[in-house]
C-alpha positions as CSV (number, residue, x, y, z in Angstrom):
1,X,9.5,40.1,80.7
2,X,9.0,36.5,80.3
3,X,11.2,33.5,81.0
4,X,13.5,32.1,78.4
5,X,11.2,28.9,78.9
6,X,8.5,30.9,78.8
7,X,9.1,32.1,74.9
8,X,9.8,28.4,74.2
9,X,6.7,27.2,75.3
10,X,4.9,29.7,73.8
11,X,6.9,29.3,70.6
12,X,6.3,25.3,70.7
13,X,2.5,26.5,70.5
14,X,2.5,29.1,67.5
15,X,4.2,25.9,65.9
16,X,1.6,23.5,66.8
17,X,-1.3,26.1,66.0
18,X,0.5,27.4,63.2
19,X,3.0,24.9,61.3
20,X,5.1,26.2,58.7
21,X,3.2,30.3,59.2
22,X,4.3,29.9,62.9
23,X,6.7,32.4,62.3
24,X,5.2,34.5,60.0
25,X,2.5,34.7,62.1
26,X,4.6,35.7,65.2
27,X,6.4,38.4,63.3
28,X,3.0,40.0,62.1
29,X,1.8,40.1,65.3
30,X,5.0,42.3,66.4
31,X,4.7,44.1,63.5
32,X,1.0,45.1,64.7
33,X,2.1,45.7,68.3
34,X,4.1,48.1,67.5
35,X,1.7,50.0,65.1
36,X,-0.9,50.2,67.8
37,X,2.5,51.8,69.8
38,X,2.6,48.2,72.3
39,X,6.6,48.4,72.5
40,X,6.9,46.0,75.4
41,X,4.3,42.8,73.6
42,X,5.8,43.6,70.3
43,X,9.0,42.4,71.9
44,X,8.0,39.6,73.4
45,X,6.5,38.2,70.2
46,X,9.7,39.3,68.2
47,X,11.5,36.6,71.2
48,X,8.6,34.2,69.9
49,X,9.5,34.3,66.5
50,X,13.6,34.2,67.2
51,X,12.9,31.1,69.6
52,X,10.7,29.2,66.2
53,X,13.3,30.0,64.0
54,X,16.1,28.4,66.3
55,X,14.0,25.5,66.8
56,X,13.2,25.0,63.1
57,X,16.7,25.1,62.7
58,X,17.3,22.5,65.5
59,X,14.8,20.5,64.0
60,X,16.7,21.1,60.6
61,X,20.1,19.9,62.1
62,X,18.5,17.0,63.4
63,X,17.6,15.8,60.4
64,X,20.6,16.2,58.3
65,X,22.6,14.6,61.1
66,X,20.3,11.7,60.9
67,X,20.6,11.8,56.5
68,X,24.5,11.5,57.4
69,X,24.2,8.4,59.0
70,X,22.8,6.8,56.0
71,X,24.7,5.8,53.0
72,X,23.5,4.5,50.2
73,X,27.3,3.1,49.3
74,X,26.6,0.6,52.0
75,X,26.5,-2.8,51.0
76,X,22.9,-3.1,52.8
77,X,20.5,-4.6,50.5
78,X,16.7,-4.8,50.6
79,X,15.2,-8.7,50.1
C-alpha cells in the first residue's frame, strides 16, 4: 500500500495532467480495475480520487476565506 504522501503526489499529478476530469478520471480507472478483478490498484486509485477531492476542497476553502477578507462596504475607492 502506498504512503499517504504517496496518494498526494500522485493525486497533485492527475490534477495537473488532468484539471477539472482529474477525478473523474481517477474514479474510472478504479472502476476498470476492478472489472479486470485488480482489487488491490483499484484501491489505490479510489485513495487518488478521495485525496483530489479533499484538495479541491482545500483549494475551495482557500478561496472563500480569501472572498471574506474583501468587502465591498469598505470605504476603499479606485482613482
Amino acid at each position: 500500500m502506498l504512503r499517504g504522501s504517496e496518494i498526494r503526489e500522485a493525486a497533485l499529478l492527475m490534477i495537473r495532467r488532468r484539471g477539472k476530469n482529474a477525478a473523474v478520471f481517477a474514479t474510472q480507472r478504479a472502476l476498470g480495475l476492478l472489472v479486470q478483478d485488480e482489487p488491490g490498484a483499484a484501491s489505490i486509485w479510489r485513495h487518488v480520487a478521495n485525496e483530489i477531492a479533499r484538495i479541491r476542497a482545500e483549494e475551495h476553502d482557500e478561496y472563500a476565506a480569501a472572498l471574506a477578507l474583501f468587502d465591498p462596504a469598505s470605504d476603499l475607492k479606485v482613482v
